[in-house]
Short mmCIF file of the C-alpha atoms (twelve columns), coordinates in Angstrom:
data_MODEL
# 
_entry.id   MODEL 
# 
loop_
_atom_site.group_PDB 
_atom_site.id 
_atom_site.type_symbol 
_atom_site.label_atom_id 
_atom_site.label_alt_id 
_atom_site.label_comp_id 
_atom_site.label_asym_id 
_atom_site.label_seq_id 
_atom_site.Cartn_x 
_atom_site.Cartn_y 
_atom_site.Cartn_z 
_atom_site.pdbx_PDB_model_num 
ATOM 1   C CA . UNK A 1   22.978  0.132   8.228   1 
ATOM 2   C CA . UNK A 2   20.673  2.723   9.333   1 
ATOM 3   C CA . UNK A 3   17.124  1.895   10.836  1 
ATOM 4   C CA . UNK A 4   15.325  3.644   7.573   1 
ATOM 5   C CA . UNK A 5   17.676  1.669   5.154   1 
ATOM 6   C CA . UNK A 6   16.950  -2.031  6.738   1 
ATOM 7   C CA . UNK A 7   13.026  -0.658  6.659   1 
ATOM 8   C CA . UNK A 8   13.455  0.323   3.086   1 
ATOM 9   C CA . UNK A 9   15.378  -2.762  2.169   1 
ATOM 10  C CA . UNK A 10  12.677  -4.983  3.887   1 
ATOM 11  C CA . UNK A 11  10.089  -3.286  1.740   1 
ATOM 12  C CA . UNK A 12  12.024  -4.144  -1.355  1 
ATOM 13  C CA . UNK A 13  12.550  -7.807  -0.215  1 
ATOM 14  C CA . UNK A 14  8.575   -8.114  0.321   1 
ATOM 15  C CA . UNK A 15  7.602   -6.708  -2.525  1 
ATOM 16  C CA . UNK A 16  9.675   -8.033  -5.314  1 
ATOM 17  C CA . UNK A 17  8.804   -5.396  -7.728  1 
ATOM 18  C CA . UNK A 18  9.427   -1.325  -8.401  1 
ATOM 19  C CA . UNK A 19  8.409   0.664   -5.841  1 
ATOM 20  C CA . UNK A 20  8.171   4.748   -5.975  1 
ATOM 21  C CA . UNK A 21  10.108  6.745   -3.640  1 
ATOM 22  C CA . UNK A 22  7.280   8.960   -3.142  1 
ATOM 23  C CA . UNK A 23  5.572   5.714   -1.983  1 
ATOM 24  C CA . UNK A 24  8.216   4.670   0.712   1 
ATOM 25  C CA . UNK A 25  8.468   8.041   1.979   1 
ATOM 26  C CA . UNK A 26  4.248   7.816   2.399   1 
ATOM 27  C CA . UNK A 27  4.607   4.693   4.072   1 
ATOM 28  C CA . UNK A 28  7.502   5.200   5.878   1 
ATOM 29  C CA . UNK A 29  6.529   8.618   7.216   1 
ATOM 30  C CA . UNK A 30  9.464   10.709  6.061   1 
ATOM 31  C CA . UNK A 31  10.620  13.095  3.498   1 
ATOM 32  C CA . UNK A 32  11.758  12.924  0.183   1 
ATOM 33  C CA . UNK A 33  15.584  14.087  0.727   1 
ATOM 34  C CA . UNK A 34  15.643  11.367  4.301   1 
ATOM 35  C CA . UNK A 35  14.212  8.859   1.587   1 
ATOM 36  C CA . UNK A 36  17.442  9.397   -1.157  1 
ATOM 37  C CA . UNK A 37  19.946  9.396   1.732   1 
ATOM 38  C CA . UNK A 38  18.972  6.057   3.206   1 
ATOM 39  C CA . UNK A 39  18.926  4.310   -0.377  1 
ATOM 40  C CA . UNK A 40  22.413  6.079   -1.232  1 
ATOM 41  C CA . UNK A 41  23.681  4.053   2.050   1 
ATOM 42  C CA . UNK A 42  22.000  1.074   1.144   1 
ATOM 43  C CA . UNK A 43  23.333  1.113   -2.129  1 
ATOM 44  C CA . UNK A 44  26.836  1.105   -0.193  1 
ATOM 45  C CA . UNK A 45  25.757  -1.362  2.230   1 
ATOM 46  C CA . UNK A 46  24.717  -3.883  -0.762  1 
ATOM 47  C CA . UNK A 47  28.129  -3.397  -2.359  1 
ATOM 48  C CA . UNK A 48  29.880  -6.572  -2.413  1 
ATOM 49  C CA . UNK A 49  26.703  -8.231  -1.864  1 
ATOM 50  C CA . UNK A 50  24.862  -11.085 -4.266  1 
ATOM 51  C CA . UNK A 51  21.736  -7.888  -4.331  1 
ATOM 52  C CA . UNK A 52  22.089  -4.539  -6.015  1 
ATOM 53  C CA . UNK A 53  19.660  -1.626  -5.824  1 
ATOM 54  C CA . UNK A 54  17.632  -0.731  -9.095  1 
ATOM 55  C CA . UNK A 55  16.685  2.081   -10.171 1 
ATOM 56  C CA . UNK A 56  14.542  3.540   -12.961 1 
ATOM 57  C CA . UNK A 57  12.992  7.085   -13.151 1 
ATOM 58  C CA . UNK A 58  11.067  7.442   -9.159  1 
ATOM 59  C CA . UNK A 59  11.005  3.680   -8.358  1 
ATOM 60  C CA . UNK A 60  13.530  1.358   -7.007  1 
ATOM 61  C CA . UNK A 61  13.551  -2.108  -6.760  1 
ATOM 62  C CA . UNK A 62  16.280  -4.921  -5.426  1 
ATOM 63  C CA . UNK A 63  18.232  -6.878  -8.256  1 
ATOM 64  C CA . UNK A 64  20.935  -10.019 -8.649  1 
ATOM 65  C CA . UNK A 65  24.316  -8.221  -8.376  1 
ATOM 66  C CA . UNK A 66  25.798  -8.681  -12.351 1 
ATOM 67  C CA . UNK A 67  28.782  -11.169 -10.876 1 
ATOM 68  C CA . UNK A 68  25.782  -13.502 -9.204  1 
ATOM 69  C CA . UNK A 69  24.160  -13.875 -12.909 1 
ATOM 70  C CA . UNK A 70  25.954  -17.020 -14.509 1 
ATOM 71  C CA . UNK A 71  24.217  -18.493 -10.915 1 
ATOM 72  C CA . UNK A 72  20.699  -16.876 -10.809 1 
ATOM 73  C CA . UNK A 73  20.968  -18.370 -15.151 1 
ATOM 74  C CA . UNK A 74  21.592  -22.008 -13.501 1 
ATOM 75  C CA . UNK A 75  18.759  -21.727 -11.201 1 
ATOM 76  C CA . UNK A 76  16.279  -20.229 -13.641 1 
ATOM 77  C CA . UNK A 77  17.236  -23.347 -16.229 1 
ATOM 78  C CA . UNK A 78  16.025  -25.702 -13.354 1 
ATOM 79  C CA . UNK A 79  13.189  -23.862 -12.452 1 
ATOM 80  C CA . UNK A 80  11.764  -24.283 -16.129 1 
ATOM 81  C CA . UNK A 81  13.022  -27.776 -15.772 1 
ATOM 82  C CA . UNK A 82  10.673  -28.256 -12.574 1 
ATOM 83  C CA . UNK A 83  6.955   -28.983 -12.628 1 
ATOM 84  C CA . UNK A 84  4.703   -25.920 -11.679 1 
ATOM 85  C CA . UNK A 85  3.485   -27.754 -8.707  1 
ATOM 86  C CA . UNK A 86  0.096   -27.101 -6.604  1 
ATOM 87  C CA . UNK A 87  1.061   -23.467 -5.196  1 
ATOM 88  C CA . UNK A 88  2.028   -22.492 -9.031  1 
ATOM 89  C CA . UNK A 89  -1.212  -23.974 -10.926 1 
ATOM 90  C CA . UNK A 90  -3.227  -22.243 -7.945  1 
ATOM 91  C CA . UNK A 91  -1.815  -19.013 -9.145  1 
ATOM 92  C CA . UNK A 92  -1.984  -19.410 -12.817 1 
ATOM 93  C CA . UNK A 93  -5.887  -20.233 -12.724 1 
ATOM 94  C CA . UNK A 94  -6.598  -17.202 -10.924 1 
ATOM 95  C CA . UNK A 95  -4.537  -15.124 -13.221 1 
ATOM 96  C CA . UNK A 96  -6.552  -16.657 -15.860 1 
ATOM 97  C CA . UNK A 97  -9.630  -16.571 -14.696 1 
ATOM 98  C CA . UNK A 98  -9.840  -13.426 -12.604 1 
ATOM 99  C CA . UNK A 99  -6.728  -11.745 -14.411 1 
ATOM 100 C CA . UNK A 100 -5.444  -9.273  -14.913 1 
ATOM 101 C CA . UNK A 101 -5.465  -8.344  -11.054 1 
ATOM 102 C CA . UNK A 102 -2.783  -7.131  -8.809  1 
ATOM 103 C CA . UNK A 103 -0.412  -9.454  -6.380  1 
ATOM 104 C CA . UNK A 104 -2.721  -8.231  -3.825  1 
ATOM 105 C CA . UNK A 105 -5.796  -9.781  -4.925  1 
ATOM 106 C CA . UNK A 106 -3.949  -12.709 -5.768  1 
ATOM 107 C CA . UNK A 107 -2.869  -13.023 -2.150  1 
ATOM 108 C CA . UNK A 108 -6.569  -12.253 -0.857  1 
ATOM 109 C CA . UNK A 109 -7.500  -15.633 -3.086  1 
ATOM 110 C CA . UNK A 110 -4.722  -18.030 -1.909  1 
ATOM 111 C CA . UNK A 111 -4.624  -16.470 1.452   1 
ATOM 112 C CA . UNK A 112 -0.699  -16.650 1.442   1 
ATOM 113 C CA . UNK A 113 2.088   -14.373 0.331   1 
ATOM 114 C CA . UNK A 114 2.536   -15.572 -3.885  1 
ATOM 115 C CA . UNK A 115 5.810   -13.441 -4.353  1 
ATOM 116 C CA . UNK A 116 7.802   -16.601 -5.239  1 
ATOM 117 C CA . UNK A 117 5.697   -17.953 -7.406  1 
ATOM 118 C CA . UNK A 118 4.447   -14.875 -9.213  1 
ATOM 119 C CA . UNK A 119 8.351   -14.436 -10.077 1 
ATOM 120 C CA . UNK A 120 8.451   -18.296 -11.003 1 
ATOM 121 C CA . UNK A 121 5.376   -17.926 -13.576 1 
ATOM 122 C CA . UNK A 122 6.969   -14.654 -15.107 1 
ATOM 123 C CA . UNK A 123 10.302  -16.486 -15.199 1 
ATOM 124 C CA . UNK A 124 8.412   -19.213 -17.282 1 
ATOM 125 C CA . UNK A 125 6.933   -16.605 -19.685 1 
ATOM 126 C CA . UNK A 126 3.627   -17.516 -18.579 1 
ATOM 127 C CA . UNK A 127 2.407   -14.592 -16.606 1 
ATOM 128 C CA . UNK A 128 3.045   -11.596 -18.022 1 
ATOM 129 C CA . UNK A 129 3.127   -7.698  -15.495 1 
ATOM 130 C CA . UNK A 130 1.630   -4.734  -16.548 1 
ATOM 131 C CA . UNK A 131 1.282   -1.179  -15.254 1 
ATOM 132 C CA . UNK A 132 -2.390  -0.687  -13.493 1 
ATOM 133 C CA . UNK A 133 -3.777  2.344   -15.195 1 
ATOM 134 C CA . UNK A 134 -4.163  5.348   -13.144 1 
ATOM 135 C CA . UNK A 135 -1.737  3.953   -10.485 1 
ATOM 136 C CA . UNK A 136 1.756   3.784   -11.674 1 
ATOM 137 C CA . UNK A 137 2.593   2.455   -8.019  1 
ATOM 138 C CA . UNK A 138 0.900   -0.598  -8.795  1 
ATOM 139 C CA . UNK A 139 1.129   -3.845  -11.291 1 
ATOM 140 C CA . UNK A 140 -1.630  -5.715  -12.709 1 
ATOM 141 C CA . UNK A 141 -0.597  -9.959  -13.342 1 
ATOM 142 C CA . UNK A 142 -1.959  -11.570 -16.533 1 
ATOM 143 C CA . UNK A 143 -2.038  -14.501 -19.048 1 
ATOM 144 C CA . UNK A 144 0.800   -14.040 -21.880 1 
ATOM 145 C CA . UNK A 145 0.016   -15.065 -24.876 1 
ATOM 146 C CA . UNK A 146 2.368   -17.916 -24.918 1 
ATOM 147 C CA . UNK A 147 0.197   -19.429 -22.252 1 
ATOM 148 C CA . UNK A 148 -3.471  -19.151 -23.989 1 
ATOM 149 C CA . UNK A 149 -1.005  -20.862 -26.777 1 
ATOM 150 C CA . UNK A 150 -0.031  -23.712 -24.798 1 
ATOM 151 C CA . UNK A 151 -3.828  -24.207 -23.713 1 
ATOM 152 C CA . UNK A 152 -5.187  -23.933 -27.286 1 
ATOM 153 C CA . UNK A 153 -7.190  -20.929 -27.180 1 
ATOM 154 C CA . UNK A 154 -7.293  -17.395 -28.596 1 
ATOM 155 C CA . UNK A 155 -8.581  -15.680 -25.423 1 
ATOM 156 C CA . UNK A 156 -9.328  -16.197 -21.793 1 
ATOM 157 C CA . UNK A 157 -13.240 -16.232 -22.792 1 
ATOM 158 C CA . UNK A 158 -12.687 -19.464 -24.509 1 
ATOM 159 C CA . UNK A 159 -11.205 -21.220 -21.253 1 
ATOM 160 C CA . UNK A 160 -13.347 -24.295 -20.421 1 
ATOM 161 C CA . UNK A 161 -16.650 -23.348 -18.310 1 
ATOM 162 C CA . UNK A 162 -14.961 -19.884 -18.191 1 
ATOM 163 C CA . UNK A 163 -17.897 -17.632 -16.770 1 
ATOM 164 C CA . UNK A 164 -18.836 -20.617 -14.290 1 
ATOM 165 C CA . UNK A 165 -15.455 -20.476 -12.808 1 
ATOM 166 C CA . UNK A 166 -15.418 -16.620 -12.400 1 
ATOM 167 C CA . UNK A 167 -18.624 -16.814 -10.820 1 
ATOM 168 C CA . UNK A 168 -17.706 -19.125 -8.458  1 
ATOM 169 C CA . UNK A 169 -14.623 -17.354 -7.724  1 
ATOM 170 C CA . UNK A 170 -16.665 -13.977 -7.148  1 
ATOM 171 C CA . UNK A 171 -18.757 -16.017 -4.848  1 
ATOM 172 C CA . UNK A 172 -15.885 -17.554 -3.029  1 
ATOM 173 C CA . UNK A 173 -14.076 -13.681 -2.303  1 
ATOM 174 C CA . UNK A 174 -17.512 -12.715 -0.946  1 
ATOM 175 C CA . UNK A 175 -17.647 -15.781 1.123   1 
ATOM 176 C CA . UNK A 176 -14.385 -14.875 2.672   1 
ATOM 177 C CA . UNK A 177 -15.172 -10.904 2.749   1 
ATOM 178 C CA . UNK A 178 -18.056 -11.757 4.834   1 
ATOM 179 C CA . UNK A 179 -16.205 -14.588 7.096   1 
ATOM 180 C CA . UNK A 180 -13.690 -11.859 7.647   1 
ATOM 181 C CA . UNK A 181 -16.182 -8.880  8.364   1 
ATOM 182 C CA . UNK A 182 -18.426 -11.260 11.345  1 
ATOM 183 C CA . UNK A 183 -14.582 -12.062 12.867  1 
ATOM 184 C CA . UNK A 184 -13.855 -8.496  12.524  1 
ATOM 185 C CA . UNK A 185 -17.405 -8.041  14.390  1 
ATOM 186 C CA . UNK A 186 -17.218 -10.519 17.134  1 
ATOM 187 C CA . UNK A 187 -13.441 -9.194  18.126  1 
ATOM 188 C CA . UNK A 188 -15.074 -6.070  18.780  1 
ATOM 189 C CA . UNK A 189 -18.149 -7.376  20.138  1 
ATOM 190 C CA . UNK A 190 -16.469 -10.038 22.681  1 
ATOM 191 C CA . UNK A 191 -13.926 -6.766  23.147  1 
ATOM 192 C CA . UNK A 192 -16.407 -4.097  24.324  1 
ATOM 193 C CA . UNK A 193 -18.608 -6.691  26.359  1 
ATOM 194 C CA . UNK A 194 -15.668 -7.503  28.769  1 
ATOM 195 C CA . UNK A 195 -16.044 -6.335  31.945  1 
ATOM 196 C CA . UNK A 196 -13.247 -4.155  33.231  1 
ATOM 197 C CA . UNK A 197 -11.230 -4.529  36.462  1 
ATOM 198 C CA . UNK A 198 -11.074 -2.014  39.125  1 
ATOM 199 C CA . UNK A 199 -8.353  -1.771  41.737  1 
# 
């Protein structure tokens, strides 16, 4: 496999969701024609494979090969099975009370990588993704309406001590902005105060 095609496969891998070709070829620092050439060989590459390569319009994304899917149906049917556990309860309240906001965000919150479970709440029907408007390179993660079901209300707003919580969340992201910004500050700081060395 070329170097480009593992790069653009790793992309795929961490991001879990369509991505545009004019993207990858931005962040990958190539052209257009270099980008189509690399997915065309690691379309071959993936042949045989349990992962397929997606595509829709300009975005690609990596799939479960069609033979793998009586399998990936087995797993899903224990995942609903399964309780959602800390990591997945973490998620869901910040998708409710913060939502809709964008796997980035999310991240920023938790402080961790929420790929897995993101795919494990959407498997469940209770986070539903949504083109961001004005970026179609980017997804926005919400409540579905099956979840405000299951909790007994008709909106978010209606979430016990709703506004409380968001405040407190707003609070806690410019807690961490700020904790981020003085390490940021004392790196440079602590960098430009060292002494240097002369031979």
């Amino acid at each position: 496999m070329s170097n480009l095609s593992a790069q653009i496969e790793a992309i795929l891998f961490f991001k879990s969701e369509p991505v545009e070709k004019r993207w990858l070829a931005k962040t990958l620092n190539t052209g257009g024609q270099e980008i189509e050439t690399a997915l065309e060989k690691l379309k071959e590459e993936l042949s045989g494979h349990g992962l397929v390569l997606l595509e829709k319009d300009d975005s690609v994304m990596l799939g479960t090969a069609p033979e793998a899917s009586p399998l990936i149906e087995t797993l899903i049917k224990e995942e609903l099975s399964r309780d959602l556990g800390k990591a997945g309860l973490e998620t869901l309240a910040i998708v409710l009370y913060e939502g809709p906001l964008t796997r980035a965000d999310i991240d920023y919150v938790r402080g961790v990588n929420s790929s897995f479970i993101l795919r494990h709440l959407l498997v469940r029907g209770l986070v539903e993704r949504l083109p961001k408007p004005g970026d179609a390179r980017t997804f926005l993660y919400g409540p579905t309406f099956q979840l405000l079901q299951y909790l007994g209300v008709t909106k978010v707003e209606n979430l016990t001590e709703y506004a409380k919580i968001r405040q407190e969340l707003s609070a806690f992201k410019e807690l961490k902005t700020d904790q981020i910004n003085n390490d940021q500050s004392e790196t440079i700081t602590t960098t430009n105060s060292t002494p240097s060395t002369s031979t």
